[in-house]
N, C-alpha and C positions, 0 to 999 in steps of 0.2 A: 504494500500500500504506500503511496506516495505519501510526502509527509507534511502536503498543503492543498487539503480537499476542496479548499474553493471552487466554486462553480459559479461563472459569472452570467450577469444578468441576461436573457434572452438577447436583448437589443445587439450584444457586446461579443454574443457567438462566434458571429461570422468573423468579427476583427480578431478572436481569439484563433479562430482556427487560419485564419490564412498568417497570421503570425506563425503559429508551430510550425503549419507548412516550411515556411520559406527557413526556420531556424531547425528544420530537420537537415538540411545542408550542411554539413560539417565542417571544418570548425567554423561555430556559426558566434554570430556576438549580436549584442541591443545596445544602442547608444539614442542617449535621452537627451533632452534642453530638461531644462529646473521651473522657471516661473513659466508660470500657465501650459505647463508641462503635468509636472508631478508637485506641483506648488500650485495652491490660487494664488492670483495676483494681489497684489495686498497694497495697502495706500500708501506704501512706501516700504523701499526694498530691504530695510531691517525688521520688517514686520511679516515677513513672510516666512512658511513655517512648510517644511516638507514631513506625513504625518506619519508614525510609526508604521503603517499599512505600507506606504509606501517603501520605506525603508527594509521594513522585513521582503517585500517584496523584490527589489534587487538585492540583496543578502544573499535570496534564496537560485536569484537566476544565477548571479556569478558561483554558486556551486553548479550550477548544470550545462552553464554554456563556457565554450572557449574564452571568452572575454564580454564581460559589460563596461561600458564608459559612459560619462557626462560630458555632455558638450554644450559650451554655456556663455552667455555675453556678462557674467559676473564675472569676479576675477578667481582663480583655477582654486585659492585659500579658502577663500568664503565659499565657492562651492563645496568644496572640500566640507568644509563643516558643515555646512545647511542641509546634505545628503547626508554624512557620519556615516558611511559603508566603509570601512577600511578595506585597502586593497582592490579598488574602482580605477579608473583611469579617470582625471579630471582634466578636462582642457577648457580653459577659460579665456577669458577678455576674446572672445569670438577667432579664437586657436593660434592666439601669439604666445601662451603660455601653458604649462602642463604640468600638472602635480600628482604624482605616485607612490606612495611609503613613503610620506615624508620628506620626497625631492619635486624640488623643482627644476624647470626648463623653462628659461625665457626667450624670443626670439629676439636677436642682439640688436637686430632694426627699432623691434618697438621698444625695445628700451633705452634706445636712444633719443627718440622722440618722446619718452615722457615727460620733461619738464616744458617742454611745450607743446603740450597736448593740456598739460594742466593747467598751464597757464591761459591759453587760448580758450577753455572750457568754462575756468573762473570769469574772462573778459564776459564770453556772452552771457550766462548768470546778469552779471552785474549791468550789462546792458539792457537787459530783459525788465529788470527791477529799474532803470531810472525812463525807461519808455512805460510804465504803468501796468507789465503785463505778470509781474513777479510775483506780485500773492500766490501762496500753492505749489508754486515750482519748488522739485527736491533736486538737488546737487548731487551727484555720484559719481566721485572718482578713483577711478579703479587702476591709476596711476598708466595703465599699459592703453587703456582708453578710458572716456567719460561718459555720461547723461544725465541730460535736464529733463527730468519727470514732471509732467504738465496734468497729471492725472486730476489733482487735487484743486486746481482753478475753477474759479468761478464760469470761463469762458475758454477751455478747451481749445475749440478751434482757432479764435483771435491768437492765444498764445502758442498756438503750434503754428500759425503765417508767422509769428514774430518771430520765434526759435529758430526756424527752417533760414528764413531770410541771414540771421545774426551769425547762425552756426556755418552758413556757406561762406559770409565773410572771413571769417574768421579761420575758416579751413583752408579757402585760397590764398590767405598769408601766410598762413603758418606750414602750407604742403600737407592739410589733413584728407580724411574722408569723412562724408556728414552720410549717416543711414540713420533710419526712422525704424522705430518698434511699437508696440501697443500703448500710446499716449507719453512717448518718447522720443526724445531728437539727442543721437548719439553723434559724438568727435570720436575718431581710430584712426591710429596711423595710415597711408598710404601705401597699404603693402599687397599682394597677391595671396594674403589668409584668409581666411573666412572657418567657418564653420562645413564648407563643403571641403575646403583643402584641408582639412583636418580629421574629418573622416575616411578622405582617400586615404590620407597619409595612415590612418591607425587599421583600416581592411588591409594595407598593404603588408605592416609591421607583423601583422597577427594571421598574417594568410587567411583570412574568413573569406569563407565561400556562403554562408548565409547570413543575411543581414538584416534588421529593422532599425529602424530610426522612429525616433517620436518628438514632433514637434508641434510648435502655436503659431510662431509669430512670422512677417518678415525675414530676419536676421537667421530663421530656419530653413528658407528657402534656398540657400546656398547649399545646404544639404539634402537638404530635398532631390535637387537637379542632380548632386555627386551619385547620389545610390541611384535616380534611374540611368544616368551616363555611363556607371559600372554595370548594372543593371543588360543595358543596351549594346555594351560590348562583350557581353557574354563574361564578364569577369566575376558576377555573383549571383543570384537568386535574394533580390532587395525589396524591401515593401515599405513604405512610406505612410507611417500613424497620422493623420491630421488631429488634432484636440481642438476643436470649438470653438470659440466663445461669439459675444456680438460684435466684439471689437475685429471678428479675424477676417482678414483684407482678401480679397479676388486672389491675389496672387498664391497665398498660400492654399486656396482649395485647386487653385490649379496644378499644384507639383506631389498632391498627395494620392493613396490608392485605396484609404481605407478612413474613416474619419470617427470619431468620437467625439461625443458631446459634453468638454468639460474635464477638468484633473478629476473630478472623484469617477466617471467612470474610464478613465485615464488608467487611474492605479486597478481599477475591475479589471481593465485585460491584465493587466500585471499580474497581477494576481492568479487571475485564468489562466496564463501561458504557466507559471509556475506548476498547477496543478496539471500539466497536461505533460511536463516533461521531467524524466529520471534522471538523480544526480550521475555527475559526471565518474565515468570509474576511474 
């Protein structure tokens, strides 16, 4: 008898089983994002909580699959801690850095652009608040990259035209890249990383021949595109989780293959794929 009889919700079936499918390809791996992943979004990003379900739930996959990882636009530490799985692969600040038992990897480019990354990320803040639109915005810097959280504003959209416009300037001085997430206008170095060349890079490390990814936002769609491009060259057997919400943009229902509504039934297939597959001998 397996040793996590979960049986997930009817709705959640079909996402459960074409997951097994594609992770019966050996050696197979699951790499997740964190907020509005396997986290709600929370009104600000030290208030979000990844919940012991979840937790136990990758515990139990990295006993039975070749490799699980987190791939995440926080930085690779606070991942690290906010998930508490020891022995995960965490790749952070959108895959310029990576953290394993306690080591890290930085990529030597973005950490040479952090002090002006932060610097340029502090400017628009401060622009934002003396143009009128600063109420609400939260500040998050993740030193390797930034973001201005506009979630909590009175006016939303006014302060996402402000951001958008401040953060472009401020990137063409400084040689940044400006990308947008779920009521978020992010600064990142100017580099050819992302979260899809980060996944290549860890199918390639890890020889995985079957693959899931689980994602929400934007900033996920770079992986999205990597597993069906491997996918499409015959290099894996990949499936693409969309997670839901009101906020999730055209683009992301266009790069996924299978969708759920929501982290909590998010962690349901989790859970479900658990219950469906034997620890590793």
């Amino acid at each position: 008898m397996l040793a996590n009889p979960h049986q997930p919700s009817a709705e959640h079936t079909e996402a459960v089983d074409r997951c097994v499918q594609v992770l019966s390809s050996a050696p197979a791996g699951l790499i997740t994002d964190i907020d509005g992943t396997i986290s709600v979004m929370a009104p600000t990003p030290g208030e979000a909580v990844v919940t012991e379900e979840a937790r136990t739930a990758l515990r139990r996959l990295a006993q039975r699959l070749a490799f699980v990882g987190v791939v995440t636009g926080r930085s690779a530490s606070v991942g690290e801690a906010l998930v508490g799985v020891p022995g995960l692969v965490y790749v952070g600040n959108h895959g310029t850095e990576r953290r394993q038992n306690g080591t890290s990897q930085i990529h030597p480019e973005a950490a040479a652009s952090a002090a002006i990354l932060g610097q340029a990320l502090r400017a628009v803040y401060e622009r934002a608040h003396a143009l009128g639109v600063g109420d609400g915005l939260v500040l998050e810097d993740k030193e390797l990259s930034g973001s201005i959280h506009y979630r909590l504003t009175l006016r939303p959209e006014e302060a996402r035209t402000v951001l958008v416009e401040l953060a472009n300037e401020a990137a063409a001085d400084a040689g940044l890249l400006v990308t947008e997430g779920r009521l978020v206008v992010e600064l990142r170095p100017r580099l050819r990383v992302n979260k899809g060349t980060a996944l290549v890079d860890l199918v390639h490390e890890h020889h995985l021949r079957g693959v899931v990814f689980l994602g929400d936002d934007l900033t996920d769609v770079d992986a999205f595109r990597a597993v069906r491009e491997l996918r499409e060259a015959g290099e894996i057997d990949g499936l693409r989780v969309g997670v839901l919400a009101p906020e999730t943009q055209p683009e992301v229902l266009a790069e996924t293959d299978v969708t759920v509504h929501g982290v909590h039934a998010c962690v349901d297939v989790l859970q479900g794929i658990v219950g469906r597959l034997p620890p590793l001998r």
